[in-house]
Backbone bond lengths (Angstrom), bond angles and torsions (degrees), N, CA, C in turn:
res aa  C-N    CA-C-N  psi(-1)  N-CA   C-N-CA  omega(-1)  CA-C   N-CA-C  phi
1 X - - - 1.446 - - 1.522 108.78 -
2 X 1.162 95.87 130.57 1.732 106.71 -179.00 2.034 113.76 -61.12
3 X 1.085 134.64 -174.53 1.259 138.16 168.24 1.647 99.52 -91.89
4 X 1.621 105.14 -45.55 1.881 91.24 -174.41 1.207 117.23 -102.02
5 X 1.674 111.94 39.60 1.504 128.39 154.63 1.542 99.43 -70.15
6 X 1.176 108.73 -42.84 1.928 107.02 -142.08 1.590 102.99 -68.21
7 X 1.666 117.66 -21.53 1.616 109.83 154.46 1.988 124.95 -43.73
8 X 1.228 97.21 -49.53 1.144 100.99 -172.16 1.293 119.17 -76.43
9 X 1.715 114.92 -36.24 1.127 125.05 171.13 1.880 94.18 -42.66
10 X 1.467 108.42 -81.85 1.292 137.45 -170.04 1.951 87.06 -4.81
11 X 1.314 104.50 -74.08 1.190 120.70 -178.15 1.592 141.42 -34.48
12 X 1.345 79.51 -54.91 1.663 81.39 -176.57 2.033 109.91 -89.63
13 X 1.543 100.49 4.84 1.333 100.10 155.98 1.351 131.59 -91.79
14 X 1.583 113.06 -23.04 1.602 134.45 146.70 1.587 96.19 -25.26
15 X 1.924 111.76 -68.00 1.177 114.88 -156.95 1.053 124.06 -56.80
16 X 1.773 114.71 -36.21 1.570 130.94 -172.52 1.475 92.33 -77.73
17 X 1.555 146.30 -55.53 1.403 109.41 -169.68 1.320 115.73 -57.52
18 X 1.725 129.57 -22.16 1.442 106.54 -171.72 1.632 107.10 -77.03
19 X 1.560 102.31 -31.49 1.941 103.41 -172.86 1.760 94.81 -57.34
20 X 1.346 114.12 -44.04 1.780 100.71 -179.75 1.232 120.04 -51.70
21 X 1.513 124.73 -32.20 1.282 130.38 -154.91 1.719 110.18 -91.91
22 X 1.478 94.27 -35.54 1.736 102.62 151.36 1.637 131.15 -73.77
23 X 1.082 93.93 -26.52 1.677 91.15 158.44 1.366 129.13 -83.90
24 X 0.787 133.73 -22.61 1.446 140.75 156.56 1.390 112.22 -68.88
25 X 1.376 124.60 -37.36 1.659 120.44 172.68 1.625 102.20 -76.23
26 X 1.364 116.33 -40.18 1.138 98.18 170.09 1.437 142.14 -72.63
27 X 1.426 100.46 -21.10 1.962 123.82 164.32 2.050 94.84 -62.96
28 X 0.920 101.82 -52.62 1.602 91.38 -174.23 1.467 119.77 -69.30
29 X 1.261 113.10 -33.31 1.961 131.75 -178.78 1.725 80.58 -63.28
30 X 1.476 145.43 -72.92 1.134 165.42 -144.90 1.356 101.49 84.57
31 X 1.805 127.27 63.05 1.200 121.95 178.15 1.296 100.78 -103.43
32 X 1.510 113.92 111.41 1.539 102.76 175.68 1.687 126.26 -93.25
33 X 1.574 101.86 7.66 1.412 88.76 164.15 1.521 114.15 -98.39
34 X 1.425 113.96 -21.42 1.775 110.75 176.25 1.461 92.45 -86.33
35 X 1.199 151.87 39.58 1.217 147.48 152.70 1.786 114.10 -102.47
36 X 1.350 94.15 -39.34 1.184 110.84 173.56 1.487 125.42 -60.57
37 X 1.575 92.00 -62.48 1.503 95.64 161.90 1.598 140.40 -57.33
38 X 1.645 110.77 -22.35 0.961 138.28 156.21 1.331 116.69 -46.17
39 X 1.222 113.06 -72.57 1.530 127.30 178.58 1.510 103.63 -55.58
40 X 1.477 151.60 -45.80 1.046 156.22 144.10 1.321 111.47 -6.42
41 X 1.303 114.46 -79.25 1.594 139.49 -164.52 1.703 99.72 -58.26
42 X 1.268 90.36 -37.22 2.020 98.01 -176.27 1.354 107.68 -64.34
43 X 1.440 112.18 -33.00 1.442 123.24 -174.00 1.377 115.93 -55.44
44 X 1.735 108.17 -74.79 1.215 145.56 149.55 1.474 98.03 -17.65
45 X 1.285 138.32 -55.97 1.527 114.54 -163.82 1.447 94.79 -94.09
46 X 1.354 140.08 -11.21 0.774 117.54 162.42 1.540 147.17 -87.77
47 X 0.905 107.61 -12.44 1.791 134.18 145.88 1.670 112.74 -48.55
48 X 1.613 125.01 -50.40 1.050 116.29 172.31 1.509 123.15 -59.83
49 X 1.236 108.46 -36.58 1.448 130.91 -174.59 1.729 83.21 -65.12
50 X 0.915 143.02 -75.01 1.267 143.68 -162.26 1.408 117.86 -61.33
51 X 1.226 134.90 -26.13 1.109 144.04 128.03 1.234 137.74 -26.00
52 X 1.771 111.86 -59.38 1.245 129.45 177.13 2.046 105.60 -64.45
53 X 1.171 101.85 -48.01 1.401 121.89 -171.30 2.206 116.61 -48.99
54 X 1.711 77.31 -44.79 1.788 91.60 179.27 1.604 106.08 -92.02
């Protein structure tokens, strides 16, 4: 891992607490398409992270 990864890293973990925080409002609303999308987005940052990491 590079040194001017750790911005982006920094970032896209910013991103995952808000996608968590919508998935859980949306698990509780019972919205299953912003849940969905939620769960998506969680995916997505986590793949980058895994990317960035190797």
């Amino acid at each position: 891992m590079k040194k001017e990864d750790i911005p982006f890293l920094n970032q896209l973990a910013e991103a995952f607490e808000e996608a968590e925080e919508k998935l859980e409002q949306a698990y509780k609303d019972k919205n299953h398409e912003m849940f969905d999308k939620s769960k998506k987005f969680i995916l997505q940052v986590q793949k980058k992270i895994a990317e960035v990491v190797k």
